[in-house]
C-alpha positions as CSV (number, residue, x, y, z in Angstrom):
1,X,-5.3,11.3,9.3
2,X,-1.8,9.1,8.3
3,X,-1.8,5.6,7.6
4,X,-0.3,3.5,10.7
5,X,1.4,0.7,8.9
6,X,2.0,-2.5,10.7
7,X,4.3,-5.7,9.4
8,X,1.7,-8.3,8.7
9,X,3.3,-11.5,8.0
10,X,6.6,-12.9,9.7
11,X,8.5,-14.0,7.3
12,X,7.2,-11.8,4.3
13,X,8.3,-7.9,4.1
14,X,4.8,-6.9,3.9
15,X,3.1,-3.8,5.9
16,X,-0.7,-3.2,5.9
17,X,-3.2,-0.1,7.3
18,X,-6.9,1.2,7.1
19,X,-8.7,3.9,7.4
20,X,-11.8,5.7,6.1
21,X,-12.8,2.6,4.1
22,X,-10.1,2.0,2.9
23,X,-7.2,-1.1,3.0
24,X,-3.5,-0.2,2.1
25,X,-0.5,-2.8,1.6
26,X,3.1,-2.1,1.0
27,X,5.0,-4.8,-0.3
28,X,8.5,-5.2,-0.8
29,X,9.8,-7.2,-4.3
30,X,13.3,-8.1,-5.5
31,X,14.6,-10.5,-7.7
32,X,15.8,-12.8,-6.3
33,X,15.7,-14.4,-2.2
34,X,12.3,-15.2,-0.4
35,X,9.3,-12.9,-0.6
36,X,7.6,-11.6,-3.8
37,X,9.4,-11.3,-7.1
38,X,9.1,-8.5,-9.4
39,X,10.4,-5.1,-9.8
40,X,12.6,-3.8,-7.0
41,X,11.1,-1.3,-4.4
42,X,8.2,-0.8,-2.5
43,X,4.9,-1.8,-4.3
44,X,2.1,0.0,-2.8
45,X,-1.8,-0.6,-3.3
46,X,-5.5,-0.1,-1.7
47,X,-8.3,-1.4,-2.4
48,X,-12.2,-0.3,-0.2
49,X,-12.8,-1.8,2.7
50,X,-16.3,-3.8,2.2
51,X,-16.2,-4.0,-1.4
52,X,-15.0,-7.3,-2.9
53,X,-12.5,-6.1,-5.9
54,X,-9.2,-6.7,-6.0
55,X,-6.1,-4.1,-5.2
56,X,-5.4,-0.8,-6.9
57,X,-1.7,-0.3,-7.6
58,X,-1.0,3.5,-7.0
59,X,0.6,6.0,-8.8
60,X,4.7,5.6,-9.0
61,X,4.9,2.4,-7.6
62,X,7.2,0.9,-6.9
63,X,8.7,3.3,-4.8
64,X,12.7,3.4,-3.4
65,X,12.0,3.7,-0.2
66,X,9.7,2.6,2.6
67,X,9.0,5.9,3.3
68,X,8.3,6.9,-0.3
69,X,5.4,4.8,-0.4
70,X,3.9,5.1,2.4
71,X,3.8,8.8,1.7
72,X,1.8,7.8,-1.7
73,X,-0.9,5.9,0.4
74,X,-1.2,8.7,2.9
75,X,-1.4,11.1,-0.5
76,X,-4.3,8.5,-1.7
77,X,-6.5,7.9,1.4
78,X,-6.5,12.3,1.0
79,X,-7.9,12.0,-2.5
80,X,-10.2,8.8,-1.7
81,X,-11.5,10.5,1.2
82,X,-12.2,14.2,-0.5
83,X,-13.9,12.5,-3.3
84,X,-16.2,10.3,-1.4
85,X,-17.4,13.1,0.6
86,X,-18.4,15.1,-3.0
């Protein structure tokens, strides 16, 4: 079951996608220019669906490359979804 990540917002290089319960966003951050400002790549996070905390950062983020991220997220919905089946 992958992730289908869509752009979200216009003018912002942010991508989100659910499944099993869960919410996914990939971010991108640079230095400088419009957007979010932090440490350059692809920030990547989840958080459940109908539970009201606030996002998880996963594992290795940020990532290089679009692709390397969503790759993590697919990786985590694998895990989230094995362990909430236990």
């Amino acid at each position: 079951m992958a992730l289908h990540f869509h752009h979200a917002l216009d003018r912002l290089e942010i991508w989100s996608a659910a499944s099993g319960g869960f919410s996914f966003v990939i971010s991108h951050e640079s230095n400088a220019g419009e957007g979010f400002h932090g440490r350059l790549g692809f920030m990547a996070t989840w958080r459940p669906l109908y539970k009201n905390i606030g996002a998880i950062k996963i594992a290795g983020a940020p990532f290089k490359t679009f692709a390397d991220a969503e790759q993590a997220c697919n990786r985590t919905l694998e895990y989230l979804t094995t362990e909430t089946k236990r």
